[in-house]
C-alpha positions as CSV (number, residue, x, y, z in Angstrom):
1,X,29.8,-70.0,30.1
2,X,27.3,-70.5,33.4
3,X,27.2,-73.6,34.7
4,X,23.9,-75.3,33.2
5,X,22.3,-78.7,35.3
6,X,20.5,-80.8,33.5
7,X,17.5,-83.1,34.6
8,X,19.5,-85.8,34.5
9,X,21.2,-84.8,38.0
10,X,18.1,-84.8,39.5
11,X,14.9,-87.0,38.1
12,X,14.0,-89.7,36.1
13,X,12.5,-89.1,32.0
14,X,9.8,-91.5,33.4
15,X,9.3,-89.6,36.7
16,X,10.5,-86.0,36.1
17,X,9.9,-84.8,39.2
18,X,12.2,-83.9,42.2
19,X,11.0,-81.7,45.5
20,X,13.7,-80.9,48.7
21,X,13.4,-78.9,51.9
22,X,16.9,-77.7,52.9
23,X,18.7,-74.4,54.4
24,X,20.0,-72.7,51.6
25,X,23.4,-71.4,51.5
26,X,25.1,-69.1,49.0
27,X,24.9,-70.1,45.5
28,X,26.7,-69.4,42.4
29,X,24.7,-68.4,39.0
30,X,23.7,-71.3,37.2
31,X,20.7,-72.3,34.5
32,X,19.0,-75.4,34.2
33,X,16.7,-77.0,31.6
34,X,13.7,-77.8,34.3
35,X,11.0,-75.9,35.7
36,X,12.2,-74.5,39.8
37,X,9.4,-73.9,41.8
38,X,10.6,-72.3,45.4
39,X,8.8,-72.0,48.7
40,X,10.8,-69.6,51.4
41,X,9.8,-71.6,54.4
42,X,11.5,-69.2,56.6
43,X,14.2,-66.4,56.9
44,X,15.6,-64.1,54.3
45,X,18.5,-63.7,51.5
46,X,18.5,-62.3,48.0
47,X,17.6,-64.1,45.0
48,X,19.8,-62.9,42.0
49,X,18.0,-63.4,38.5
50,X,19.7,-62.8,35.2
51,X,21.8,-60.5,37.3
52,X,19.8,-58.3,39.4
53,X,18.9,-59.2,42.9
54,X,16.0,-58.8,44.7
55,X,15.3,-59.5,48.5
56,X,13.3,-62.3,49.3
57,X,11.7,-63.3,52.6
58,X,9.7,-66.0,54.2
59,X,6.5,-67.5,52.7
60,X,7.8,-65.8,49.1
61,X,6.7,-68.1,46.4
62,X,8.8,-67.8,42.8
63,X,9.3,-69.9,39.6
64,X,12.3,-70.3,37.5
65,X,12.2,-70.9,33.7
66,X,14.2,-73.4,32.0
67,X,17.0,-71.4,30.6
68,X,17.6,-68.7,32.6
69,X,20.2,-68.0,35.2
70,X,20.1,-67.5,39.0
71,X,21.5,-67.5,42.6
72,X,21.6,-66.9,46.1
73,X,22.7,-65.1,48.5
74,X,22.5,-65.5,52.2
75,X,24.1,-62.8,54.8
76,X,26.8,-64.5,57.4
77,X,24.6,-64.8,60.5
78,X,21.2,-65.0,58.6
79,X,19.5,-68.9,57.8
80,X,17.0,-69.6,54.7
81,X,15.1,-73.2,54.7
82,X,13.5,-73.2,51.4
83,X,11.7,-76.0,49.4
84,X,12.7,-76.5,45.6
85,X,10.8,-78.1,43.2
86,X,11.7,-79.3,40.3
87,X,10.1,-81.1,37.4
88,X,9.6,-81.0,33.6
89,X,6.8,-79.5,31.8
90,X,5.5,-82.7,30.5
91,X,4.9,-83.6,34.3
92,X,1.2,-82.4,33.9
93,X,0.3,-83.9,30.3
94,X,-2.1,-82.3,28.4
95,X,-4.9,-85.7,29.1
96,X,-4.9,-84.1,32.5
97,X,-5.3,-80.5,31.4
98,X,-8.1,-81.7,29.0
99,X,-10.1,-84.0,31.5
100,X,-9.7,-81.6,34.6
101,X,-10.3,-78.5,32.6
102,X,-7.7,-76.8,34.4
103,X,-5.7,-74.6,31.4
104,X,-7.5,-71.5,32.5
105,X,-6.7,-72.1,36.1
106,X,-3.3,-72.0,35.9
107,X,-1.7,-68.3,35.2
108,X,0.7,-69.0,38.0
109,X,2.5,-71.6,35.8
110,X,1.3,-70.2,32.2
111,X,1.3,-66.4,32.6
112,X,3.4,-64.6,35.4
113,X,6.7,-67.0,34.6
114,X,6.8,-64.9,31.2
115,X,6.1,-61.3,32.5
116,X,8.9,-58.8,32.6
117,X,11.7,-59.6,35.0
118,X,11.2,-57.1,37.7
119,X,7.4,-57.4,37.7
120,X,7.6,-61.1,38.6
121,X,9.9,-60.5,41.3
122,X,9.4,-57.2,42.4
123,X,5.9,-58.1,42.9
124,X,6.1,-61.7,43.5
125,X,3.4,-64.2,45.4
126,X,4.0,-63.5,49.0
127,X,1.4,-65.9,51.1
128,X,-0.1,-65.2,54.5
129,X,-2.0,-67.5,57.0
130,X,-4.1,-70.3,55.9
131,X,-2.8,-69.7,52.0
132,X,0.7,-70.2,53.4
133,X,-0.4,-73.0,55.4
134,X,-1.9,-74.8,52.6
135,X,0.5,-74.9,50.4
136,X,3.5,-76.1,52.8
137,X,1.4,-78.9,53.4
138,X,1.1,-79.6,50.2
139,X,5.1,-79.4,49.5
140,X,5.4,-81.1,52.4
141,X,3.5,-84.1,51.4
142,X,5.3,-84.6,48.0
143,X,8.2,-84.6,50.1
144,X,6.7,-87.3,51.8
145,X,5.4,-89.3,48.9
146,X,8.9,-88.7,47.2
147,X,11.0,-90.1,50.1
148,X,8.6,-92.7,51.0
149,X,7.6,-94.2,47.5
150,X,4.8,-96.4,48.6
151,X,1.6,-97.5,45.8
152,X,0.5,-95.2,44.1
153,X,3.0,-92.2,45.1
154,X,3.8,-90.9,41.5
155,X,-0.5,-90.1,40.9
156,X,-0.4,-88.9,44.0
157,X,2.3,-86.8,43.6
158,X,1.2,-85.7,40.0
159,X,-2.2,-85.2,41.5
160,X,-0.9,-82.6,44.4
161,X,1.4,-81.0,42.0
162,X,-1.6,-79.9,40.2
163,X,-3.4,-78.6,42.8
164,X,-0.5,-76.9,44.4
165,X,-0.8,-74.6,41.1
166,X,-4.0,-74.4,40.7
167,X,-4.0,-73.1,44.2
168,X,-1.0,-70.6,43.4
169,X,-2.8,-69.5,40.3
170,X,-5.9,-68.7,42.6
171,X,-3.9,-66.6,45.0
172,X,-2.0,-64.9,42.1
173,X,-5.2,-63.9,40.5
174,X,-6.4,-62.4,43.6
175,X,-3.5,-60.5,43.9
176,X,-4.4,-59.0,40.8
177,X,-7.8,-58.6,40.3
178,X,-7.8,-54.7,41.9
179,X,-5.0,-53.8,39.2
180,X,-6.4,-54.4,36.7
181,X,-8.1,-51.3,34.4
182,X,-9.3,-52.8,31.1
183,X,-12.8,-54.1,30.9
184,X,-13.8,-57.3,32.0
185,X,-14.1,-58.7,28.3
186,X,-11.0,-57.4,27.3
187,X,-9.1,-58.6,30.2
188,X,-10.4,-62.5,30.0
189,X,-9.0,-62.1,26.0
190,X,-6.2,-60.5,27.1
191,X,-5.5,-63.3,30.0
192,X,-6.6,-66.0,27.3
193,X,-3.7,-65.1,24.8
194,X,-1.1,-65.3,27.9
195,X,-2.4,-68.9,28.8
196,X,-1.8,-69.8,25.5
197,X,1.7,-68.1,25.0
198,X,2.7,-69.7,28.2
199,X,1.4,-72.6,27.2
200,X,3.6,-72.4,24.1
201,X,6.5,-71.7,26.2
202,X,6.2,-74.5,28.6
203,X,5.4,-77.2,25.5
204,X,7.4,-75.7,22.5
205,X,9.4,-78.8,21.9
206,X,6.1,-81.1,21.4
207,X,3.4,-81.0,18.4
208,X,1.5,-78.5,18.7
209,X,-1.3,-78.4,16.4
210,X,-4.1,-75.4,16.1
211,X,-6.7,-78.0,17.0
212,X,-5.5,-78.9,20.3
213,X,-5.0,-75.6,21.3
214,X,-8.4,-74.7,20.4
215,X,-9.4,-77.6,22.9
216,X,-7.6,-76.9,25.6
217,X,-8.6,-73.1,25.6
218,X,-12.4,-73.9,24.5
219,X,-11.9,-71.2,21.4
220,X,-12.3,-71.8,17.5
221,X,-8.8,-71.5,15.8
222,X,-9.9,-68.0,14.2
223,X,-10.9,-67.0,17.6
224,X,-7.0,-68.1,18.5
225,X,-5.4,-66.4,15.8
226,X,-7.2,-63.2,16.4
227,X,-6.5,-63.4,20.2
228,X,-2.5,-64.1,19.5
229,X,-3.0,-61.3,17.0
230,X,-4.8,-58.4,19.1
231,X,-2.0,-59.4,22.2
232,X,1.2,-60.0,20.0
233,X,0.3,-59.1,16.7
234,X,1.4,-62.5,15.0
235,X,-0.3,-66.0,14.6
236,X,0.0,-69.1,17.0
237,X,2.3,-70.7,14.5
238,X,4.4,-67.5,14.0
239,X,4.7,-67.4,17.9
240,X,5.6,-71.2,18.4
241,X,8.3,-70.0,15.6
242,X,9.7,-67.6,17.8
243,X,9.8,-69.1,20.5
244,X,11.1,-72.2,19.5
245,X,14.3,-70.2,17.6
246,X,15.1,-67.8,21.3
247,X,15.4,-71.7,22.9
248,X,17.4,-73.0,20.1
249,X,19.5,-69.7,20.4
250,X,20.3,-70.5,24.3
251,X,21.2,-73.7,23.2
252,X,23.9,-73.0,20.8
253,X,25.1,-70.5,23.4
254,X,25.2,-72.7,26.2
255,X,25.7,-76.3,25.0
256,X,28.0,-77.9,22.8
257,X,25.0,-80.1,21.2
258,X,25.3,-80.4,17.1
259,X,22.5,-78.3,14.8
260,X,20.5,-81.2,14.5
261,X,20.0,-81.9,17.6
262,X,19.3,-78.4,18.5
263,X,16.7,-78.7,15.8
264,X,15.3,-81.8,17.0
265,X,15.4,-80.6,20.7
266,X,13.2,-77.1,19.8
267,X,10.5,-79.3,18.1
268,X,12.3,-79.4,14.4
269,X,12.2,-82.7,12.7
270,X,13.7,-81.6,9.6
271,X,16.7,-79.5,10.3
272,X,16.6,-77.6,7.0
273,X,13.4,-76.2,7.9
274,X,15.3,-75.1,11.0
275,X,18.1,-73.9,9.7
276,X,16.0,-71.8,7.2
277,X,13.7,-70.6,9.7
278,X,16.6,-69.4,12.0
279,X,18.1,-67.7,9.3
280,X,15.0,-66.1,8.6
281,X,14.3,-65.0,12.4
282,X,17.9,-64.3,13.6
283,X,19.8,-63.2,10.2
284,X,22.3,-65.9,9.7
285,X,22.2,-69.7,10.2
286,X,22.5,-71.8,13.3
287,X,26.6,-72.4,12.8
288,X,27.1,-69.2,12.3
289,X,25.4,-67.8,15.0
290,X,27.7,-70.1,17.2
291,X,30.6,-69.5,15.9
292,X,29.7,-65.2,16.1
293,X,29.4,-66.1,20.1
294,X,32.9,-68.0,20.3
295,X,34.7,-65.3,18.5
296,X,33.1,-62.9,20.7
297,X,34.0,-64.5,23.8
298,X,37.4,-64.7,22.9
């Protein structure tokens, strides 16, 4: 079993929030259940994800999903300074999403942490000049705001955090706009139904209803259906479904917690519902999918 670290280590459920700049040494493959955003300040190592590595250099930008597994690795002779950030979804709360109408200006966070492995790193954010500029500053002044703690620091901080995406989403987009082939219309539906699966992913363990997700993405809940439809040919509720049972599937893998508080952690209140659902999705029940893993491990 990887070792997993939990939030706990690191922030506060009232503050979940945590930023560092360090030189990174070699690291051994571990999970976590937080969001890892990292800045390469400088030098150059390889960044090993779910097993592969790729090389990674100074001014890369990359994010790490709670859940799944990385490390480092830093040549004898060579130095890395890196900045990570760490912090819970619920660190940007849907009021600010709503009031800043920001939840189609943030692909960086919502749509290219959940593309295929070796496109995200393979082609991951690399920033130059005044981008690169811009957003070590901005690190740099949570770091700030985080040591110092003065009035005020936590909006501040929440406040930057948000425009740090917002700018990484910008830059990402950029990066993409020549690649992309479909038409215009069919690319915004297209990028619509990623915001909203990311979405999804980043919030799966909170109510979700139809109606807020038809406010956040200013769309009528057919238009949301048909969008989740036309991109993954299933419904916003059967897609919350699935993703809620692959999270409560790394859970019983990778934690000793009981069934109903797996249930309870996905976004289940009643655990039979869960325990129904999984078997639906996964072919046997919760325990038993456990207990499969254990014997296997053996």
């Amino acid at each position: 079993m990887k070792s997993v670290i939990s939030s706990s280590s690191y922030m506060k459920e009232e503050f979940p929030f945590w930023v560092n700049r360090s030189v990174q040494g070699n690291i051994e493959e571990h999970g976590h259940d937080f969001v890892e955003l990292v800045y390469v300040v400088r030098g150059k190592g390889i960044h090993v994800f779910e097993g592969t590595g790729y090389e990674i250099q100074t001014s890369d930008v990359f994010i790490i999903n709670p859940g799944e597994t990385h490390a480092y690795l830093v040549e004898k002779g060579e130095q890395m300074e890196i900045i990570n950030c760490l912090f819970m979804p619920s660190f940007i709360p849907n009021s600010l999403l709503r009031e800043l109408e920001i939840s189609g200006s943030m692909d960086y966070f919502y749509v290219h942490p959940f593309l295929k492995s070796d496109i995200r790193f393979n082609h991951r954010l690399n920033l130059h000049g005044q981008d690169a500029a811009s957003v070590l500053f901005l690190f740099d002044s949570m770091i700030r705001e985080n040591s110092n703690r003065s009035l005020g620091f936590a909006t501040i901080i929440r406040l930057q955090m948000i425009e740090l995406l917002v700018l990484l989403s910008r830059y990402y987009t950029l990066s993409q706009t020549q690649k992309r082939s479909s038409s215009p219309r069919q690319a915004d539906r297209e990028m619509t139904a990623r915001r909203i699966y990311g979405y999804l992913e980043r919030n799966y363990e909170k109510k979700i209803t139809l109606e807020l997700l038809a406010e956040l993405f200013n769309v009528s809940i057919r238009q949301l259906n048909r969008l989740m439809g036309q991109e993954f040919e299933r419904s916003v509720i059967d897609v919350l479904h699935q993703i809620r049972i692959e999270r409560a599937k790394h859970l019983l893998m990778e934690t000793d917690e009981k069934v109903i508080a797996v249930a309870t952690m996905v976004g289940y209140d009643d655990p039979s519902f869960f325990s129904r659902l999984f078997l639906r999705h996964v072919g046997c029940s919760p325990s038993h999918y456990r207990t499969g893993l254990e014997l296997i491990r053996r």
